[in-house]
C-alpha positions in Angstrom: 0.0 0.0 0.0 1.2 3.7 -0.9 2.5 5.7 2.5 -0.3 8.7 2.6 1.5 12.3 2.5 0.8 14.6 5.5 -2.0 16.2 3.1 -3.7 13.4 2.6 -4.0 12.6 5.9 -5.0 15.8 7.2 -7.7 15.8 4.3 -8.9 12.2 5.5 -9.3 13.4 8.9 -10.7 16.5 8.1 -13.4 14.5 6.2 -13.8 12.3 9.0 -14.0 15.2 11.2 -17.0 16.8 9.0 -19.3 13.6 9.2 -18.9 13.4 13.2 -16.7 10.1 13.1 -14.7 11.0 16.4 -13.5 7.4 17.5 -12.4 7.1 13.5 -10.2 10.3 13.8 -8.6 9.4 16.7 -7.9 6.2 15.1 -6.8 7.0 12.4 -4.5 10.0 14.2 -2.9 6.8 16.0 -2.6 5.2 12.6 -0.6 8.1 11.4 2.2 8.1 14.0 2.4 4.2 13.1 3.2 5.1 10.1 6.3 7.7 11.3 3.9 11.0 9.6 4.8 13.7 11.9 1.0 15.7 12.2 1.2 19.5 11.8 -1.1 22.7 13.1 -3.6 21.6 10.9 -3.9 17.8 12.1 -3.8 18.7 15.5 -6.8 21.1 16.1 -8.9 18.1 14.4 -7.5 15.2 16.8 -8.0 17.8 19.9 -11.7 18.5 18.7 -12.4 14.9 18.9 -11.2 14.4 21.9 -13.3 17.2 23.1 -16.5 15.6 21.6 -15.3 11.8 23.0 -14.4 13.6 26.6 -10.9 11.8 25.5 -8.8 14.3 28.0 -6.3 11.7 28.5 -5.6 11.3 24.6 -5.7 14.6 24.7 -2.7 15.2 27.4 -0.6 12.7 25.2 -1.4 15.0 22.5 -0.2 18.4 24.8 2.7 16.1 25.2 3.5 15.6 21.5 3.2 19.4 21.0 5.3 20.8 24.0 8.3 18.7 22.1 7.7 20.7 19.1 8.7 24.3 19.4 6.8 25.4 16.3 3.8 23.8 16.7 4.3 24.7 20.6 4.1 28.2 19.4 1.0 27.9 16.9 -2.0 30.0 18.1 -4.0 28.0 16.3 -2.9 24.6 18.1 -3.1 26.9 21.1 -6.5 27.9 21.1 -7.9 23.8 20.3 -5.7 22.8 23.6 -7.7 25.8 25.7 -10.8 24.8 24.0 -10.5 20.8 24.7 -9.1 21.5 28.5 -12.0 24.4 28.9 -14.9 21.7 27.8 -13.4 19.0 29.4 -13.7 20.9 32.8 -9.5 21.6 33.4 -9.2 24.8 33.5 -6.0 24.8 35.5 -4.3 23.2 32.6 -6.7 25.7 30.0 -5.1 28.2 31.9 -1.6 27.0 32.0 -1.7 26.7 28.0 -2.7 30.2 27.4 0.2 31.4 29.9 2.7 29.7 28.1 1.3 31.3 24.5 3.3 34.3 23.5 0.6 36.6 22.0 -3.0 35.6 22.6 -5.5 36.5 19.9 -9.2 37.0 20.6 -10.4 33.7 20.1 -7.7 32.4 23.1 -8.6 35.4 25.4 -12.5 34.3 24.6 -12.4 30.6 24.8 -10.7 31.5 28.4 -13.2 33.2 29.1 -16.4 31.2 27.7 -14.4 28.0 29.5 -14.5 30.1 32.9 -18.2 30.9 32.2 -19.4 27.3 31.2 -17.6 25.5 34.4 -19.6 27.5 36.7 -16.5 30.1 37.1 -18.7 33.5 36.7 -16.0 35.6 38.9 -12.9 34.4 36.9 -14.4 34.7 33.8 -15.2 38.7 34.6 -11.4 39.3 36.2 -10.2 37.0 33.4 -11.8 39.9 31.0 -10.5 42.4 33.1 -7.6 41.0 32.3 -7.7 41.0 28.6 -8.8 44.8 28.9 -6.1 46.1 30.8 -2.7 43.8 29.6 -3.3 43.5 26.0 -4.2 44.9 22.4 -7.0 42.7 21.8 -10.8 44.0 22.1 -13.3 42.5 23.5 -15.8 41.2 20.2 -19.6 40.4 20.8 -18.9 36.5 21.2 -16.5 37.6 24.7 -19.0 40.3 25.5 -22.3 37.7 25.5 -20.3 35.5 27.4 -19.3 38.7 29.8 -22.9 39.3 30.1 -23.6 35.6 30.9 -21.6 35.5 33.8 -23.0 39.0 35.2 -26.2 37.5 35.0 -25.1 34.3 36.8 -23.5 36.5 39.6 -26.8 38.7 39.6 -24.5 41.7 39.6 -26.7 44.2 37.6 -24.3 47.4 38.6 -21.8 45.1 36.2 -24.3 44.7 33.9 -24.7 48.2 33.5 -20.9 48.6 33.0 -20.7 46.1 30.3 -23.9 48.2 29.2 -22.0 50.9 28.3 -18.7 49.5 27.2 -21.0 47.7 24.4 -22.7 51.6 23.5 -18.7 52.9 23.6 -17.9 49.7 20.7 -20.7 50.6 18.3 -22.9 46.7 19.7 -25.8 48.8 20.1 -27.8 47.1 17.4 -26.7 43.4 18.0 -29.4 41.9 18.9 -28.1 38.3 20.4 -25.7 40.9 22.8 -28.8 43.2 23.5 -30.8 40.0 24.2 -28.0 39.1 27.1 -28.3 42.1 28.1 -31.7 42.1 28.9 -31.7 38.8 30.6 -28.9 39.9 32.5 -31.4 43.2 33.9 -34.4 40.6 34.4 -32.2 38.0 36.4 -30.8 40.7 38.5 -34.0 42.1 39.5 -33.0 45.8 37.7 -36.3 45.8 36.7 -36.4 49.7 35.2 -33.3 49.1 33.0 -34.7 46.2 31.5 -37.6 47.7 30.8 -35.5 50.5 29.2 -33.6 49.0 27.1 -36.4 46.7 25.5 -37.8 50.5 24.7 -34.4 51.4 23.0 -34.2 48.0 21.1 -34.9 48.8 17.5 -35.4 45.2 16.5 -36.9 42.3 18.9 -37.6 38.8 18.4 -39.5 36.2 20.1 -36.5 35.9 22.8 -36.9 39.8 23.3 -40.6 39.7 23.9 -40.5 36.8 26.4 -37.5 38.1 28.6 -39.6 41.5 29.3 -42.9 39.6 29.5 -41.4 37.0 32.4 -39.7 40.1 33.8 -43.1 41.9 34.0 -44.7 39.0 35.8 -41.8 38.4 38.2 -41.9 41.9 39.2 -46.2 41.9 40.4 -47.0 43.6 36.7 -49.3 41.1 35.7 -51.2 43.6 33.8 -48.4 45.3 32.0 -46.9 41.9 31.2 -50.3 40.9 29.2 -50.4 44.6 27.4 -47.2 43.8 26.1 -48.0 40.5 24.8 -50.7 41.9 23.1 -48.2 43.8 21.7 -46.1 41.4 20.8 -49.0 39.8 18.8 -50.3 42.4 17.1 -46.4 43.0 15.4 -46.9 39.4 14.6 -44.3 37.9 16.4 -45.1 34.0 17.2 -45.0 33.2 20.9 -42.8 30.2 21.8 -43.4 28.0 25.2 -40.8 30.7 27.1 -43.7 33.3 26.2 -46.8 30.8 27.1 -45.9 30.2 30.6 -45.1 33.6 31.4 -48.6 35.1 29.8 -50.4 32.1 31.6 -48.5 33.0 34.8 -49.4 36.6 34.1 -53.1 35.3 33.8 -52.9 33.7 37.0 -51.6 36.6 39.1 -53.7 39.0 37.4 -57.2 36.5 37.7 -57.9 37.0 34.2 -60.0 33.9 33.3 -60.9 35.5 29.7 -57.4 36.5 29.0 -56.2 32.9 30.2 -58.9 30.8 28.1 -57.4 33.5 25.0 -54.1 31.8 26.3 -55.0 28.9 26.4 -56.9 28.3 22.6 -53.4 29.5 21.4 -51.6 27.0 23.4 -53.9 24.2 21.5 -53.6 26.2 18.3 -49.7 25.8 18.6 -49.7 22.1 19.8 -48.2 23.1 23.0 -50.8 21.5 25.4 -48.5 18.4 25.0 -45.6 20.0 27.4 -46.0 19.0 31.2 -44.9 22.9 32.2 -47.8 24.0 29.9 -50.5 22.1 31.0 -49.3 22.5 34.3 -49.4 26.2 34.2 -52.7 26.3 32.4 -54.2 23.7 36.2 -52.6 26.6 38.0 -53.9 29.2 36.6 -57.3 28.2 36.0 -57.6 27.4 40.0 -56.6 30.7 40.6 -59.0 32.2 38.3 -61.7 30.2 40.5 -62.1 28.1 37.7 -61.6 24.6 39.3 -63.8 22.0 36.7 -61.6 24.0 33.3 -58.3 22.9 35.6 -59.4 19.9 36.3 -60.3 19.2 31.9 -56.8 20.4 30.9 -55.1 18.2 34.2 -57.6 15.1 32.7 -56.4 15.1 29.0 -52.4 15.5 30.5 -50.8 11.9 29.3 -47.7 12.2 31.7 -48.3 14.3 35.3 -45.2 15.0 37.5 -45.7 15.6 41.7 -45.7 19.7 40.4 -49.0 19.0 38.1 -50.9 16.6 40.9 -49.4 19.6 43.6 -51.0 22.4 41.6 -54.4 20.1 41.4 -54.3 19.5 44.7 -53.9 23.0 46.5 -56.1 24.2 44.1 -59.1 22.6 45.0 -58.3 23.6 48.5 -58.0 27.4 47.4 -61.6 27.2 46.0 -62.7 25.9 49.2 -63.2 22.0 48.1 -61.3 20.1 50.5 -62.7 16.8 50.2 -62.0 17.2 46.5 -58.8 17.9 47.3 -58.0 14.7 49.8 -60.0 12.4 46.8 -57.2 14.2 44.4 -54.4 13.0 46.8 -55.5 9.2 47.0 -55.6 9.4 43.1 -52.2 10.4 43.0 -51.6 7.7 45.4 -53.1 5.4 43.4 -51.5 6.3 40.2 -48.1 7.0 41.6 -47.2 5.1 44.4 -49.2 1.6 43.8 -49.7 0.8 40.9 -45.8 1.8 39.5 -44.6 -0.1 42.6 -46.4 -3.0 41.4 -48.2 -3.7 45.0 -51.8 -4.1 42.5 -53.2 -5.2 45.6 -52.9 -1.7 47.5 -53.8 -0.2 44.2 -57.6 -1.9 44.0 -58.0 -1.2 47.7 -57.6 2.4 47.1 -59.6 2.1 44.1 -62.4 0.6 45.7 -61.9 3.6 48.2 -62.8 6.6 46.1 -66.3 7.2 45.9 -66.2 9.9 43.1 -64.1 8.0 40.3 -63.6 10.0 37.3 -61.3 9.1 34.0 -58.1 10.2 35.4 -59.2 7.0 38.7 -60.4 4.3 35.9 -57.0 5.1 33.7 -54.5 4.7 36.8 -55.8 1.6 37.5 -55.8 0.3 33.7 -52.0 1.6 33.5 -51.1 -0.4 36.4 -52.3 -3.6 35.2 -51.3 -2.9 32.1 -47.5 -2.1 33.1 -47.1 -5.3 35.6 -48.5 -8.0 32.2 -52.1 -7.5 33.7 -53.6 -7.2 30.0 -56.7 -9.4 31.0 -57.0 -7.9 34.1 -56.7 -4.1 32.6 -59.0 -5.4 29.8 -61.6 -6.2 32.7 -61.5 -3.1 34.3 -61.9 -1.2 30.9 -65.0 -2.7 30.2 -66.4 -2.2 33.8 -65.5 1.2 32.9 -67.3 1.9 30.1 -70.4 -0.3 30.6 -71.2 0.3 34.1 -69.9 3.8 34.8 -70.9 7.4 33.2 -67.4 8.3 33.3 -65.8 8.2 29.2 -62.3 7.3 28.9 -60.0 10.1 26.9 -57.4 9.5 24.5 -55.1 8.5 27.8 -57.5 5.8 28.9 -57.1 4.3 25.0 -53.6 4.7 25.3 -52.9 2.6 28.4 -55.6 0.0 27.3 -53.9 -0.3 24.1 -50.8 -0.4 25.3 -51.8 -3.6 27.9 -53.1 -5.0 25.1 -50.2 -5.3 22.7 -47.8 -6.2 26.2 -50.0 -9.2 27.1 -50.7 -10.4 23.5 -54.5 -9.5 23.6 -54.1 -8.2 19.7 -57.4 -8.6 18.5 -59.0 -7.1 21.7 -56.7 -4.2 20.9 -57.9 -3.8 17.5 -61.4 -3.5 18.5 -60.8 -1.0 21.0 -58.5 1.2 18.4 -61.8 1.0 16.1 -64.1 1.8 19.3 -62.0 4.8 20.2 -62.3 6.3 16.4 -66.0 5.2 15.9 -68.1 5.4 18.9 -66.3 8.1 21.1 -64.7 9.9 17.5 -61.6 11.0 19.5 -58.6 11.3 17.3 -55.3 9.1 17.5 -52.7 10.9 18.0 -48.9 9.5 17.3 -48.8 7.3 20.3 -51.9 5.4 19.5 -51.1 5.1 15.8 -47.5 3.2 17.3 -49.3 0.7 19.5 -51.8 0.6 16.5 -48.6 -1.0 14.4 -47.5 -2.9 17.0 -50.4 -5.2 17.1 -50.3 -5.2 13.6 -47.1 -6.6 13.5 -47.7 -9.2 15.7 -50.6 -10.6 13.6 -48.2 -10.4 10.6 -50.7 -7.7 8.6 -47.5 -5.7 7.9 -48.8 -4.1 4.9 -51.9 -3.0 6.6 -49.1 -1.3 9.3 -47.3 0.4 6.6 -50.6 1.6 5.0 -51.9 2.8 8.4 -48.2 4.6 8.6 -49.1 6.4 5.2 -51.9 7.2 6.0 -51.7 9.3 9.3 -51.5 12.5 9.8 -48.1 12.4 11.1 -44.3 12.1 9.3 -43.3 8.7 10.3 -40.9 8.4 13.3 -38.3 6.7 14.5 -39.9 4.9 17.3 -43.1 3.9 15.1 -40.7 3.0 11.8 -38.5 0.5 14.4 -41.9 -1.1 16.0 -42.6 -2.1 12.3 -38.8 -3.2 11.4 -39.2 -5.4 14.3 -42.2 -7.0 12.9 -40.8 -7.5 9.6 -37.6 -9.4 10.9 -40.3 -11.6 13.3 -42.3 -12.1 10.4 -39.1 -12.8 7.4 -40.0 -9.9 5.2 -37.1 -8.7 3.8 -38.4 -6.5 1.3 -40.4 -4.2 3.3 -37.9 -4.5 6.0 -35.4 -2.7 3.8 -37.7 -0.2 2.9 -38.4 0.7 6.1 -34.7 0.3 6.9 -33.7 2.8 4.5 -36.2 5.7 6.0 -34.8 4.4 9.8 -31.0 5.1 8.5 -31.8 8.6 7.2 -33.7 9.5 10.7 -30.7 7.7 13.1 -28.3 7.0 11.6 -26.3 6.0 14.6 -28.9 3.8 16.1 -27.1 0.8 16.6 -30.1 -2.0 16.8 -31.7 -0.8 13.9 -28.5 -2.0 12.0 -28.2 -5.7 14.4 -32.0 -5.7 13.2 -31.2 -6.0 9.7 -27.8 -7.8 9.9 -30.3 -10.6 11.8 -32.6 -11.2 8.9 -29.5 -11.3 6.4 -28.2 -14.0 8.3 -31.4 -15.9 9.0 -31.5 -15.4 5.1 -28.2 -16.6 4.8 -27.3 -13.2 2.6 -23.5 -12.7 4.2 -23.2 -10.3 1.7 -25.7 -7.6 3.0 -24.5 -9.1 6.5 -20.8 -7.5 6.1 -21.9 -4.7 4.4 -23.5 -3.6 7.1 -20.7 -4.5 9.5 -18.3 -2.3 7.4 -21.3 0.6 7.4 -21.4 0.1 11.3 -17.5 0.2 11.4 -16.7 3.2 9.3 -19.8 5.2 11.0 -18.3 4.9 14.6 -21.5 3.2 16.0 -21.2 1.3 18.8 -23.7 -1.1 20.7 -24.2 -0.2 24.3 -23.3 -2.6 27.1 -26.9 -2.6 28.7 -26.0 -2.2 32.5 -28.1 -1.4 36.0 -26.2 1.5 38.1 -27.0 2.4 41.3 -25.3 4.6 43.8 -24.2 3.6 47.4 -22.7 6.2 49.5 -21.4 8.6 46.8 -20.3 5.2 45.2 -21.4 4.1 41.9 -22.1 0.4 41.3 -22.8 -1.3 37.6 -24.1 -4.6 37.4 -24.8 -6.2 33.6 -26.8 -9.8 33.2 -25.0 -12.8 34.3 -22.5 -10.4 36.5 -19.7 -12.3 37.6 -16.9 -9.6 38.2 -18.7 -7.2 41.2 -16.2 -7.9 44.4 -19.4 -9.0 46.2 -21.1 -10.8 43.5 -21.9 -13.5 46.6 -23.7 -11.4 48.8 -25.7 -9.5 46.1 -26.5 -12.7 44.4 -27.9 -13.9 48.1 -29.9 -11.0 48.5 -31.5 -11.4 45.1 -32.8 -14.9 46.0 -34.2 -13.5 49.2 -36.3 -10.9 47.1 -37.5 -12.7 44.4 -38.6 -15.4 47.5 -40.9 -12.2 48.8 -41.7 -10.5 45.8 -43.6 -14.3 44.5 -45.1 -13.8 48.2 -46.5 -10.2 47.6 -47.3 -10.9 43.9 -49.7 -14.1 45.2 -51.4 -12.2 47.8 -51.9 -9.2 45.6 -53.5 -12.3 43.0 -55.8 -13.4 45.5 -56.9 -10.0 46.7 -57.5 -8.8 43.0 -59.4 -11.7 42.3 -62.0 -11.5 45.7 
């Protein structure tokens, strides 16, 4: 084989480099001092940026090594400024530090990756006498990228009086109209509670975006403006300026404070509008704000239709019913969450039917908890039972969540043709609308059965792009079911959405080899080689005393594999125990 020249290799792992193939540039970096090709300022910034992106500090020490021994590359600010920049990410900043000492002239990308790398290791102080630094020792000025990092470390320190002076050093260099600085800036005044000058310079700000509008907004509602704070959303709307979830929460916060219930429902129909209901902070906002409005049955809708609830959401329910005066609403609300939180995702199903059986008033969000419970612990029967109490001897409907969970126990437990008649009663008798989520479980049961082109049919047809998680559900099916040429199909659409997923490619190398293709098989194998793409050792960690402990299956390395191994046994013996109570207690 021909010996590469320097300039091929640095074009090779420049290439490399541009398609995201860290492990393959260090490689082939190694590969190049194998074969005596002494790298230059041009390999070196590409090996360090690897082993920025890899968290490789150790490679990159060797490499610090390498280019103390060279007094020209030793030299090159270039080279310089990639050593500051791997040491900085990597959280060393002693040794970041060290490297720009030792660098005769500093431009302004050193000075500013010492200061971003101060900044972005929780260093705020440093990085502002690190700047004071630059100002007073050297020739080099300050450009916006140092001065929005100045700014972010002002705001972190909540020192608004240096704000100010970094205010005016920004007029003084002609910044006035850069808007990503002027942004900072303003954060920087909300943060540090200098409520009047971020209020002034949003005034002075010839051009705003979205980011602009929502920093003076929240700062408006953080200061007891509620008022104001809706006035200039209004604002912001009528210059046609698209809110983003930053803005939502702050108007529906402002709603809140303020008890405007019309304002908040305004809110509210453009949080649906913009598909935003979907985000936990959202909809949680939207409980809180309705309660406060006095509105208690509209909180209670939006905290119903929420698929995933966190102790914030339940909390908001919760104390809201008891600010509108409904207390035993508000202790029902707590043994739901009890139900739904604490039982049933323990597994103790037992404890779970007793609270059940407990709640007098038992609404869709009571029904569903129970449903998911059985439905996460292999239950499906059991869920499927208590579906179908549901709907024929209660007046309560199930919602799109109820579907979900009862779908979803369904595919788990096998029940596939019970699923597919509830997917078709959801649509038909309630008309409620799958959304992604139900359209996934949809193809999941259709996979089982092995109709794989009625999967890929309901795929085209849905009102959604395709993703990953759906696409893989139906690769999966293809490789149970041996069909190659839709598995490749769908293969191809999976590689252009991850292209680093590392099962989708052991999917496909399967059904080549069940196939006997060991063509396609090592062509994929060389795909999965030259992409970097590594399959990850699946692995339990917990953490003892500030000590962390990784077990993987079959574990026969941890230095008290005996006693772990014992206390396992003694577990299972009392989890069987508790599982056939819980059975016999379900069952009466």
């Amino acid at each position: 084989m021909t010996k590469r020249s320097l300039y091929q290799w640095n074009t090779l792992l420049k290439s490399l480099s541009r398609d995201k193939q860290w492990e393959q540039v260090l490689c082939h970096f190694t590969q190049m001092f194998r074969d005596e090709e002494k790298p230059d300022s041009f390999t070196l910034p590409v090996a360090l940026k690897a082993c920025v992106e890899l968290r490789e500090v150790k490679y990159g020490e060797m490499i610090h090594g390498f280019v103390k021994k060279d007094a020209m590359v030793g030299s090159d600010l270039y080279v310089g400024s990639a050593l500051i920049d791997m040491y900085a990410k990597c959280g060393r900043m002693t040794e970041a530090l060290r490297v720009f000492d030792e660098l005769e002239k500093p431009d302004i990308v050193t000075w500013s990756s010492m200061v971003s790398g101060f900044d972005k290791n929780g260093l705020p102080f440093e990085a502002v006498e690190f700047l004071r630094r630059m100002v007073m020792s050297s020739d080099v000025s300050p450009d916006r990228v140092t001065l929005i990092t100045l700014v972010s470390a002002c705001t972190k320190l909540s020192n608004s009086r240096l704000g100010k002076c970094v205010h005016g050093f920004v007029m003084r260099k002609g910044f006035e109209k850069d808007l990503s600085l002027l942004n900072s800036l303003l954060n920087c005044y909300a943060k540090s509670r200098a409520f009047k000058e971020a209020v002034n310079l949003f005034k002075m700000m010839e051009e705003k975006d979205v980011i602009s509008w929502s920093t003076v907004i929240a700062c408006y509602v953080q200061n007891g403006a509620a008022n104001e704070a809706l006035r200039v959303f209004n604002e912001m709307m009528g210059n046609g300026i698209e809110p983003n979830v930053a803005t939502m929460l702050s108007v529906i916060q402002a709603c809140a404070a303020a008890h405007d219930l019309e304002q908040g429902r305004k809110a509210h129909e453009l949080v649906i509008r913009k598909g935003l209901e979907t985000e936990v902070k959202v909809s949680t906002a939207l409980v809180d704000m309705y309660m406060k409005c006095f509105s208690p049955e509209e909180a209670y809708a939006v905290f119903s239709r929420m698929q995933k609830k966190d102790v914030v959401s339940w909390v908001a329910l919760i104390s809201g019913f008891t600010l509108n005066g409904m207390a035993q609403r508000s202790t029902e609300e707590f043994s739901k969450m009890l139900l739904g939180e604490l039982y049933s995702r323990c597994g103790s199903l037992g404890n779970a039917s007793k609270v059940f059986n407990e709640i007098t008033l038992k609404d869709t969000v009571v029904w569903t908890s129970l449903i998911t419970g059985y439905g996460i612990h292999g239950k499906g029967t059991k869920a499927l039972e208590i579906f179908n109490n549901m709907v024929k001897s209660s007046k309560v409907e199930p919602n799109e969540v109820t579907f979900l969970s009862i779908l979803s126990a369904c595919s788990h437990s096998g029940l596939i043709q019970e699923g597919l008649r509830i997917f078709n009663l959801m649509v038909s008798d309630y008309g409620l609308v799958p959304n992604l989520e139900h359209y996934t479980v949809l193809v999941d049961l259709l996979g089982r059965v092995g109709e794989l082109d009625t999967a890929i049919d309901v795929i085209r047809r849905m009102p959604y792009s395709p993703t990953p998680q759906i696409l893989g559900t139906l690769l999966g099916a293809c490789r149970i079911h041996q069909n190659g040429e839709m598995a490749e199909t769908v293969a191809k659409k999976l590689f252009e959405l991850e292209s680093n997923h590392a099962g989708y490619y052991m999917l496909m190398s399967n059904m080549y080899g069940v196939k006997g293709e060991w063509d396609n098989v090592e062509k994929l194998r060389v795909s999965v080689k030259n992409r970097g793409i590594k399959k990850g050792l699946a692995e339990s960690v917990i953490e003892i005393k500030r000590k962390v402990h990784r077990f993987v299956a079959d574990d026969d390395l941890h230095p008290e594999k005996v006693l772990v191994y014992g206390l396992l046994k003694q577990m299972g013996l009392h989890m069987r125990k508790d599982f056939e109570s819980d059975s016999v207690y379900a069952e009466a």
